[in-house]
Backbone as numpy.savetxt, mean C-alpha at the origin, in Angstrom:
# Nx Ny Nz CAx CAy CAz Cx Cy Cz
5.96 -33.90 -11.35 5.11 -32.86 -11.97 5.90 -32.12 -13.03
4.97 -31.73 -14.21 5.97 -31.22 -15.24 6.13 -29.67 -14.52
7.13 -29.13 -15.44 6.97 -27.57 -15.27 6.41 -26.61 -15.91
5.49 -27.24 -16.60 3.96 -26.53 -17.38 2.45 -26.68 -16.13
2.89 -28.10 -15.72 2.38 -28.24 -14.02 2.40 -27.16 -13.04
3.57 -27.64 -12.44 3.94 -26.48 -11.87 3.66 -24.76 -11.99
4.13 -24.71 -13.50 3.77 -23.22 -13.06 2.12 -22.90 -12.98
1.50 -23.66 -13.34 -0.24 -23.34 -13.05 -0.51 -23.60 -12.11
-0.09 -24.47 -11.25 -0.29 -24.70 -9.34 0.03 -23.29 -9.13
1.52 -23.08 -9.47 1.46 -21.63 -8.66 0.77 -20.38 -9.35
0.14 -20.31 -10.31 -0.85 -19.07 -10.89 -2.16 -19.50 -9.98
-2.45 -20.75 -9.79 -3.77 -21.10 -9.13 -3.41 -20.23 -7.51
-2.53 -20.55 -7.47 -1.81 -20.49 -5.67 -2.07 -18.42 -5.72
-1.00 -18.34 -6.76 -1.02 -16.91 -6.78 -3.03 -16.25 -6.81
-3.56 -16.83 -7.94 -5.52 -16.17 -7.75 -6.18 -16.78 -6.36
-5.82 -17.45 -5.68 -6.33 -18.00 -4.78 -5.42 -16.72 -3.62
-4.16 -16.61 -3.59 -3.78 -15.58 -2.45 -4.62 -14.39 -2.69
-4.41 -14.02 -3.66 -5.14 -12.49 -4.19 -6.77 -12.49 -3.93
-7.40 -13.87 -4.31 -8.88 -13.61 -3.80 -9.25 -13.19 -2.28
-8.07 -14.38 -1.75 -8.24 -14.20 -0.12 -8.10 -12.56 0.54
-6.91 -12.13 0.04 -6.75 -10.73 0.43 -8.10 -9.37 0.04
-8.62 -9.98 -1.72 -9.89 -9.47 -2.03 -10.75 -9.39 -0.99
-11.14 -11.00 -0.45 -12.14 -11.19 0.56 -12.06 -10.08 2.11
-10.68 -10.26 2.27 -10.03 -9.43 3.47 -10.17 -7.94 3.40
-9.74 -7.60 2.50 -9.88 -6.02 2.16 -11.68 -5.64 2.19
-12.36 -6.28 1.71 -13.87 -6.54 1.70 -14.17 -6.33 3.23
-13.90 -7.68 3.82 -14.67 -7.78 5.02 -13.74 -6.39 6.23
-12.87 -6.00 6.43 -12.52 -4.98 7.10 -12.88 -4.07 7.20
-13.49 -3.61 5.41 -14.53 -2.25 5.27 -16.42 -2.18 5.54
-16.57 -4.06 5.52 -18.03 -4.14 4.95 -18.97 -5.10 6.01
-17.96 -6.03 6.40 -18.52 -6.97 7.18 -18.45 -6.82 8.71
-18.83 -7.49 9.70 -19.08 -7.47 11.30 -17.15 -7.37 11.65
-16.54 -7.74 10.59 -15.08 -8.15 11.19 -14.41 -6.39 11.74
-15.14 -5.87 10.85 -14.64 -4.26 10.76 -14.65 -3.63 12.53
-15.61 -3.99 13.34 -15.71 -4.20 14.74 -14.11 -4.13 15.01
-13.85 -5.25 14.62 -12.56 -5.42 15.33 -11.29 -4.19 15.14
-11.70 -3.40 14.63 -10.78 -2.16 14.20 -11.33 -0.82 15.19
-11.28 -1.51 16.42 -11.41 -0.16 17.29 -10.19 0.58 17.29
-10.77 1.85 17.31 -9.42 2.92 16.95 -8.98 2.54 19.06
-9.35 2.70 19.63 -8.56 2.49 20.91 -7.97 1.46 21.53
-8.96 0.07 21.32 -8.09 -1.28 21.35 -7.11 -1.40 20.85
-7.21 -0.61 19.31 -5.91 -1.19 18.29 -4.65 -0.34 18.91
-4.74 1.00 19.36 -3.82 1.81 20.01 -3.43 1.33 20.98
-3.98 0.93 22.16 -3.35 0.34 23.45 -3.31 -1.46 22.88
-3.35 -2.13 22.10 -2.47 -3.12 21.99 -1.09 -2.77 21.21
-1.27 -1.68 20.01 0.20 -1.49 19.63 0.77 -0.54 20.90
0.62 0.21 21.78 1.67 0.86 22.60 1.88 -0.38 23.37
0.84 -1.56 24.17 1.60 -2.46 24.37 2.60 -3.16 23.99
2.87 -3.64 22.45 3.61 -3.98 21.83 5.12 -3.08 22.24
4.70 -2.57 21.83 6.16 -1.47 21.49 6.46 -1.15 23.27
5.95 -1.00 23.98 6.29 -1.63 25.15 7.33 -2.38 25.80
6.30 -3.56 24.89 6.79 -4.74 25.90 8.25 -5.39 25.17
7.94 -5.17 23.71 9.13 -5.83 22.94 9.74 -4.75 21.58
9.70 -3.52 22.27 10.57 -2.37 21.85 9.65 -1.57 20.12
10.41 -0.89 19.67 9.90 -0.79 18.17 9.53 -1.26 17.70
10.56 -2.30 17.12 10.89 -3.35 16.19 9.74 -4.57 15.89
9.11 -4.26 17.15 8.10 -5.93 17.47 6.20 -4.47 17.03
6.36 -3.26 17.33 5.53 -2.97 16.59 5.73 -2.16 15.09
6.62 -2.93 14.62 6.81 -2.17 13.03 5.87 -3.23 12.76
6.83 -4.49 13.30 6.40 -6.39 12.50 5.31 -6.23 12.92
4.10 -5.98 13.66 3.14 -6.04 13.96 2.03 -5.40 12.89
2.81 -4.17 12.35 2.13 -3.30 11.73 1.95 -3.64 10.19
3.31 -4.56 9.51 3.50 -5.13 8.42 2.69 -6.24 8.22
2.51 -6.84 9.37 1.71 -8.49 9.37 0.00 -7.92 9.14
-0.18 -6.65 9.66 -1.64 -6.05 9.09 -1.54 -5.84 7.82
-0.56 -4.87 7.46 -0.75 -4.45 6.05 -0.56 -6.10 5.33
-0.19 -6.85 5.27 0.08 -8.15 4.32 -1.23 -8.45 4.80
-2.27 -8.47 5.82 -3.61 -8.82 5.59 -4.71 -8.14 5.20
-4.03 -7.53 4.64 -4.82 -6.11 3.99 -5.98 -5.40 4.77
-5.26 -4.99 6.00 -6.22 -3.81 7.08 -5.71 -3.03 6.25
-6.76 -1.91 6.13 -6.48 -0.81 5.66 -5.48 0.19 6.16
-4.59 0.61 5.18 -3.35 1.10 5.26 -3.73 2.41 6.30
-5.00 3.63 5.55 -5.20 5.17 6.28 -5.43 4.75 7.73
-6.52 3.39 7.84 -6.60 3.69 9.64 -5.25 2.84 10.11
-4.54 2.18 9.74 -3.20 1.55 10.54 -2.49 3.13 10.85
-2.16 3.61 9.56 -1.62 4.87 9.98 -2.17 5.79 10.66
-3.47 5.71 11.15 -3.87 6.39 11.73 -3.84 6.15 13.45
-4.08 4.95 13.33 -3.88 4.29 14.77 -2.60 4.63 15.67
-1.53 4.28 14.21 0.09 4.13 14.89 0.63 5.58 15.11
0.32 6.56 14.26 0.24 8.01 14.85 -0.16 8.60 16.39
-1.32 7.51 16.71 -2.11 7.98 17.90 -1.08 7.48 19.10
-0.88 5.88 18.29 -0.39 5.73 19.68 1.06 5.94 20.06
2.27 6.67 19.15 3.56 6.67 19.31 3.61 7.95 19.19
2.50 9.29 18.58 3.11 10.41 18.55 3.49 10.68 16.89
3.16 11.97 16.84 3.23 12.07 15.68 4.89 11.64 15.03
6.02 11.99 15.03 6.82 11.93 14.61 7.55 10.24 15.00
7.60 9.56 16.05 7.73 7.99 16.27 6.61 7.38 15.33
5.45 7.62 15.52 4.53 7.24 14.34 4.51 7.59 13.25
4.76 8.40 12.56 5.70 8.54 11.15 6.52 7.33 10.92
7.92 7.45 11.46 8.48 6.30 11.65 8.24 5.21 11.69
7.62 4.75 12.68 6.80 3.56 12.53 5.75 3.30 11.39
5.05 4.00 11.06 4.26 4.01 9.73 5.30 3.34 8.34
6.29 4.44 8.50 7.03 4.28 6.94 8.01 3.27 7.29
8.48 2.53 8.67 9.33 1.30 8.53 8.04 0.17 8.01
6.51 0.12 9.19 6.12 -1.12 8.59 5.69 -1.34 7.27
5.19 0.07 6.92 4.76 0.34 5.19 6.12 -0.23 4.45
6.89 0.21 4.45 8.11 -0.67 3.90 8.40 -2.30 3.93
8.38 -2.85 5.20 8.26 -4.32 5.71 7.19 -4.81 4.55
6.21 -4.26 4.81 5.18 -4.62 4.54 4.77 -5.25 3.19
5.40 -4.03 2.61 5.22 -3.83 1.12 6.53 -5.05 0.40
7.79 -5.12 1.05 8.73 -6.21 0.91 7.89 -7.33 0.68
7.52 -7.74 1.88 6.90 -9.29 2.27 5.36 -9.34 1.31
4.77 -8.64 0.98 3.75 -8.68 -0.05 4.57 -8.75 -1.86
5.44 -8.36 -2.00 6.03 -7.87 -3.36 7.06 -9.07 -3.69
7.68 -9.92 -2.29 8.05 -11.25 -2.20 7.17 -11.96 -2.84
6.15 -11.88 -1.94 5.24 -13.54 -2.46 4.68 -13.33 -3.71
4.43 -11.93 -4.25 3.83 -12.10 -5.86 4.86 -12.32 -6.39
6.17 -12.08 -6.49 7.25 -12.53 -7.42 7.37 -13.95 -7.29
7.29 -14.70 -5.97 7.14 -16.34 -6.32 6.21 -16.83 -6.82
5.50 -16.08 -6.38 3.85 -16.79 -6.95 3.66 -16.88 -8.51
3.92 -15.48 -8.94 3.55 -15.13 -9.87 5.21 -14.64 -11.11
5.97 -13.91 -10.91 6.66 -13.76 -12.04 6.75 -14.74 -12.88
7.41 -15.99 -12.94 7.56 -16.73 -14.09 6.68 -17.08 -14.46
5.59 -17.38 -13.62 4.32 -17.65 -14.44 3.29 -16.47 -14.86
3.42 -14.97 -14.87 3.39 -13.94 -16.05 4.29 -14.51 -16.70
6.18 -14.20 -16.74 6.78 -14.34 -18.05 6.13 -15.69 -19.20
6.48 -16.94 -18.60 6.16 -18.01 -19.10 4.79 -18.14 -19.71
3.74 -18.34 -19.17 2.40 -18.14 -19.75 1.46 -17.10 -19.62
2.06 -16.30 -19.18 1.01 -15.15 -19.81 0.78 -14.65 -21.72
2.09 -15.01 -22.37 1.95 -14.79 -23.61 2.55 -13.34 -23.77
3.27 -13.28 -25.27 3.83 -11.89 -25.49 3.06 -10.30 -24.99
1.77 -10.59 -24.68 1.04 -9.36 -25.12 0.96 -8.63 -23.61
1.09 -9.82 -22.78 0.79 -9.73 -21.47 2.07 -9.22 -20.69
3.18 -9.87 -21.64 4.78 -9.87 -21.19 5.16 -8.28 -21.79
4.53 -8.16 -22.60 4.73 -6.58 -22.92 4.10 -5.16 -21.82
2.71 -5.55 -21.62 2.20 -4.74 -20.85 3.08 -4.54 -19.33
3.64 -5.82 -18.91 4.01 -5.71 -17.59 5.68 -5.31 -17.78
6.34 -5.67 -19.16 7.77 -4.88 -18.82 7.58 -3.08 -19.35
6.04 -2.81 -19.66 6.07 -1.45 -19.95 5.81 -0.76 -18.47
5.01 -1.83 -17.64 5.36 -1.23 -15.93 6.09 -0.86 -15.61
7.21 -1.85 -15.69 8.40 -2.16 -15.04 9.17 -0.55 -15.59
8.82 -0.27 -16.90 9.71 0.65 -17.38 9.72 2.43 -16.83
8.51 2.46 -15.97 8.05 3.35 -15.52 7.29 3.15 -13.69
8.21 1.91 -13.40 7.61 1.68 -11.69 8.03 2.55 -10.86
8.86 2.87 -10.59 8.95 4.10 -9.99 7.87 4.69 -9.99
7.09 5.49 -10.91 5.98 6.70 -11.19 5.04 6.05 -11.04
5.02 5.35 -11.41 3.49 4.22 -11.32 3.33 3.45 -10.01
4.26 3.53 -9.20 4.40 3.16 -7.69 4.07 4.50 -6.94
4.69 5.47 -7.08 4.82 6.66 -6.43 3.36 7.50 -6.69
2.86 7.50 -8.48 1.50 7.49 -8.30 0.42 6.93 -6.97
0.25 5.35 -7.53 -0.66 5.09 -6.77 -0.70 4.80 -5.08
0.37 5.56 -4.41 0.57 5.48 -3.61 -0.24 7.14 -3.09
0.15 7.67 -4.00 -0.49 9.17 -3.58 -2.13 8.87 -3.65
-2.15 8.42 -4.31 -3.84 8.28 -5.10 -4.38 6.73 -4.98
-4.56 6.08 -3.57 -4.44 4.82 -3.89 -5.86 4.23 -3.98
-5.99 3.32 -5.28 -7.03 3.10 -5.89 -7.46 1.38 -5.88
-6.43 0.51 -4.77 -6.42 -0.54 -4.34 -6.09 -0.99 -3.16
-6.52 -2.02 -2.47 -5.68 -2.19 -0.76 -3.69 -2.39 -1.35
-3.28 -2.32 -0.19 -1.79 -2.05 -0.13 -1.51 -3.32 -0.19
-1.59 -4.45 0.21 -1.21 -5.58 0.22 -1.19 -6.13 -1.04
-2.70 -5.97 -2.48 -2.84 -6.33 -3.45 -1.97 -5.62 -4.41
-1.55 -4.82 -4.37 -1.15 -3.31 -5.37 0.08 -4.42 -5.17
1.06 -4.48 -3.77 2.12 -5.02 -3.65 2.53 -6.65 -4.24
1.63 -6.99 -4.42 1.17 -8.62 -4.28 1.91 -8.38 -6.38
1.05 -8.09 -6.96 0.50 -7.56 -8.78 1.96 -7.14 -8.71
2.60 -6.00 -8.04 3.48 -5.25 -8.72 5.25 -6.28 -8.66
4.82 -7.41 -7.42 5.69 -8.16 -7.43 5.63 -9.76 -8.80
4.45 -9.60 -8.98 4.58 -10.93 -10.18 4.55 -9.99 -11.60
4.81 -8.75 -11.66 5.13 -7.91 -12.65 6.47 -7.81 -12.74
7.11 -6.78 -13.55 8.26 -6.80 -13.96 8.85 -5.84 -12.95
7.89 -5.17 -11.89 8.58 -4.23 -11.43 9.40 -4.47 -10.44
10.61 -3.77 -9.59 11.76 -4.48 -9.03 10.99 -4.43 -7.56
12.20 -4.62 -6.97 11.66 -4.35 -5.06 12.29 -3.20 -4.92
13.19 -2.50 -5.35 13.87 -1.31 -5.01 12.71 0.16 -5.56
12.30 -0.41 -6.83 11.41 1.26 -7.23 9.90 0.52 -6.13
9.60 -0.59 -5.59 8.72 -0.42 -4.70 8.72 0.07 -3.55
9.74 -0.05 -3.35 9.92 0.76 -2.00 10.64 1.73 -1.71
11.14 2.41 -2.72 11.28 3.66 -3.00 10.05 4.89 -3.27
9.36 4.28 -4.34 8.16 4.54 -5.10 7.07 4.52 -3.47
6.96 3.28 -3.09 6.07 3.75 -1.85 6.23 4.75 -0.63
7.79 5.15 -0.41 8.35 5.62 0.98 7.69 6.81 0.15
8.20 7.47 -1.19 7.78 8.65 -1.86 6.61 9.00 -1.91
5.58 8.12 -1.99 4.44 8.57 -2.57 3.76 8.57 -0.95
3.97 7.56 0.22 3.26 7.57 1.28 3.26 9.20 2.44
4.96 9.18 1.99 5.53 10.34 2.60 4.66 11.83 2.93
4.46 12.65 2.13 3.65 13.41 2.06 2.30 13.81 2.56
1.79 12.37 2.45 0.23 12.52 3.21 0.41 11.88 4.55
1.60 11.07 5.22 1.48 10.52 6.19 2.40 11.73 6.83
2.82 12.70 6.66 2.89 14.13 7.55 1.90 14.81 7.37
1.25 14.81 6.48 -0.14 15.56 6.84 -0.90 15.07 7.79
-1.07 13.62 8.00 -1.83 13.04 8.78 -0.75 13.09 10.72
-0.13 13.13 10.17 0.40 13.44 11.89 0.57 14.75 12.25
0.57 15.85 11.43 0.16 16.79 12.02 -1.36 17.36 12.59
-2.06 16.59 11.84 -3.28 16.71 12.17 -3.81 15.61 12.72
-3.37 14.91 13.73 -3.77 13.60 13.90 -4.83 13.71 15.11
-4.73 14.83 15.92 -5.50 14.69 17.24 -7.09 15.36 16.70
-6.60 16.39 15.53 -8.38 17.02 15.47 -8.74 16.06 14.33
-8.10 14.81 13.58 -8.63 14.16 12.83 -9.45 13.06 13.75
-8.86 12.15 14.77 -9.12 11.61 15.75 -10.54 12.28 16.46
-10.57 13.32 16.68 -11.43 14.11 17.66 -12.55 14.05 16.67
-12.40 14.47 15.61 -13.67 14.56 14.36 -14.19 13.35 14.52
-13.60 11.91 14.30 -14.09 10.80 14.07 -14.62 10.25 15.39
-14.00 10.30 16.72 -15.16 10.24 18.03 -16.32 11.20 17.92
-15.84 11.90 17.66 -17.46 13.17 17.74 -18.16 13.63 16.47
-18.99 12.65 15.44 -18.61 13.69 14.04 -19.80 14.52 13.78
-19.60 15.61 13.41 -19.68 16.93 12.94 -19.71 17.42 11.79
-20.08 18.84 11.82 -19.70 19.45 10.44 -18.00 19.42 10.19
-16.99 19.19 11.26 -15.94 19.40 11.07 -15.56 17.93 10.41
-16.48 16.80 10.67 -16.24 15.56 10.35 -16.31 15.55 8.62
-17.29 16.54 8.34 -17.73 16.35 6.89 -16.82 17.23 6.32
-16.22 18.21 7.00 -15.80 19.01 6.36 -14.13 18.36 6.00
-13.60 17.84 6.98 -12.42 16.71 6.78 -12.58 16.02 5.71
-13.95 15.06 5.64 -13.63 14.21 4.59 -13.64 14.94 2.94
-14.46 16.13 3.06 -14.21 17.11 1.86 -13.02 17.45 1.29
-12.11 18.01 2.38 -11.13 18.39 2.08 -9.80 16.74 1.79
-10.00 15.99 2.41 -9.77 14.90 2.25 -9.69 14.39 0.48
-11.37 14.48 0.00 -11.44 13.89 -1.02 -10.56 15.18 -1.73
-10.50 16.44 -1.69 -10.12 17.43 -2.76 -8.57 17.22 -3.03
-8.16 16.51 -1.70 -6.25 16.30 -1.64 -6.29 15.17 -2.66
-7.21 14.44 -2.61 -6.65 13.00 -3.45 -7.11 13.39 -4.48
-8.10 13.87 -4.77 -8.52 14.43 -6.38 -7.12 15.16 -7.04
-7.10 16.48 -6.34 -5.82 16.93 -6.41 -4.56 16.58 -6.64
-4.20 15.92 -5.65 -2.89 14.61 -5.75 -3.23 13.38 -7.45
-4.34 12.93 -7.30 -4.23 12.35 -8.33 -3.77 12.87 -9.89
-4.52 14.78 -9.65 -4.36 15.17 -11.29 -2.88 15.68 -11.40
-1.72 15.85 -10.03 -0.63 15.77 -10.18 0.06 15.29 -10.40
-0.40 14.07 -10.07 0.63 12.86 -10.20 0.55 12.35 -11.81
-0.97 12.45 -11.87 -0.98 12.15 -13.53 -0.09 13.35 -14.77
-0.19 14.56 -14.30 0.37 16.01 -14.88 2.17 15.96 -14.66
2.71 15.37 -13.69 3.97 14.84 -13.15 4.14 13.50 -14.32
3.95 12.72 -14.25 4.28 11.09 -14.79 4.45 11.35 -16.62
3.27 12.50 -17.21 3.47 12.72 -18.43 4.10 13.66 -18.96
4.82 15.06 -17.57 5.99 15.21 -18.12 7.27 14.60 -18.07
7.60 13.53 -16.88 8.99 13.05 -17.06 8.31 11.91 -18.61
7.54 11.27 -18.71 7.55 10.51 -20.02 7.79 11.40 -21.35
7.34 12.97 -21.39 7.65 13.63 -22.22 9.03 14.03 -22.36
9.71 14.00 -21.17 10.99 14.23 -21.25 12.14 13.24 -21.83
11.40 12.02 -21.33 11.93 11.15 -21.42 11.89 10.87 -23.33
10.61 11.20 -23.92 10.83 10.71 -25.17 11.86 11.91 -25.73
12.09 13.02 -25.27 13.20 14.04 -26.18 14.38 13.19 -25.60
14.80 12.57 -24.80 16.22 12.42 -24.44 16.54 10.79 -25.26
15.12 10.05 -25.45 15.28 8.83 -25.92 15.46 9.46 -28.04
16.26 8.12 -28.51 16.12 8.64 -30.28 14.99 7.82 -30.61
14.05 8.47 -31.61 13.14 7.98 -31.65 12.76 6.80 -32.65
């Protein structure tokens, strides 16, 4: 096979992973599969886990979800419930990390050389202007996330951006709201068995943090770029 071959097997390989995870992220929120995301099954099989084969076997447990793109808020929400707020922290931000590795792996095989190689200058430009700002643009959409975790990771690995500002960029940006969420994890829990005005009133305040968070992060990203152009010569 040539290596003009080759690299289109693996761009095919790479739209074919990404649809599947599309499909996945889909059916978890939309389809009968979503069932399977009982907030209490999923808790007493991860305290089993961590149980039976220590931490370590429910971080990997927790990473092998996020790479199938279960949704990141209820994993973290689950793993809070069932380890406690502060072990579930922990556990949250080791498998979010794992996670985000082993997703940011396979788009760089899948996909980097075949962005550099055939995507064409215009395309090779847009993604080393990522790269030039991944950090912020990781740490953004992590505050404000506007895609499943698995795909964001998947893109940012056949981009120019490294594995170090990803998982830096993610521990940063996850950080913040995943202590909000364990401090409040039992009356968030309690809202969603019983819901209420307190239910609506959560997801209000909910949407106002990410609204919020988003116009910071955007108000943040364009002053270090402003800073950045006084320190750069122009």
């Amino acid at each position: 096979m040539s290596a003009a071959g080759g690299l289109r097997g693996r761009l095919w390989a790479l739209v074919l992973v990404l649809a599947v995870l599309i499909g996945l992220a889909v059916a978890w929120t939309w389809s009968p599969m979503r069932e399977w995301l009982d907030v209490d099954r999923i808790v007493d099989g991860l305290q089993e886990l961590g149980a039976s084969f220590g931490p370590v076997a429910a971080v990997a447990g927790l990473s092998l979800a996020l790479v199938l793109a279960v949704p990141l808020t209820f994993l973290t929400l689950v793993t809070l419930v069932a380890f406690g707020p502060w072990t579930g922290f922990v556990t949250c931000m080791a498998g979010a990390l794992v996670g985000a590795a082993a997703s940011h792996g396979l788009g760089a095989l899948l996909g980097r050389e075949v962005v550099q190689r055939l995507g064409g200058p215009r395309v090779n430009a847009v993604s080393q202007r990522l790269a030039d700002h991944g950090l912020l643009a990781v740490i953004a959409i992590r505050m404000v996330p506007v895609a499943p975790f698995a795909i964001v990771n998947m893109v940012a690995g056949a981009s120019h951006i490294s594995l170090r500002h990803m998982l830096l960029g993610t521990f940063l940006g996850m950080a913040p709201g995943t202590l909000v969420m364990a401090f409040f994890v039992d009356q968030i829990v309690a809202a969603l068995r019983n819901p209420g005005p307190l239910t609506y009133a959560l997801i209000a305040g909910t949407l106002l943090l990410i609204v919020g968070a988003g116009f910071g992060a955007k108000r943040w990203v364009r002053h270090v770029e402003a800073q950045r152009g006084v320190r750069e010569p122009g």
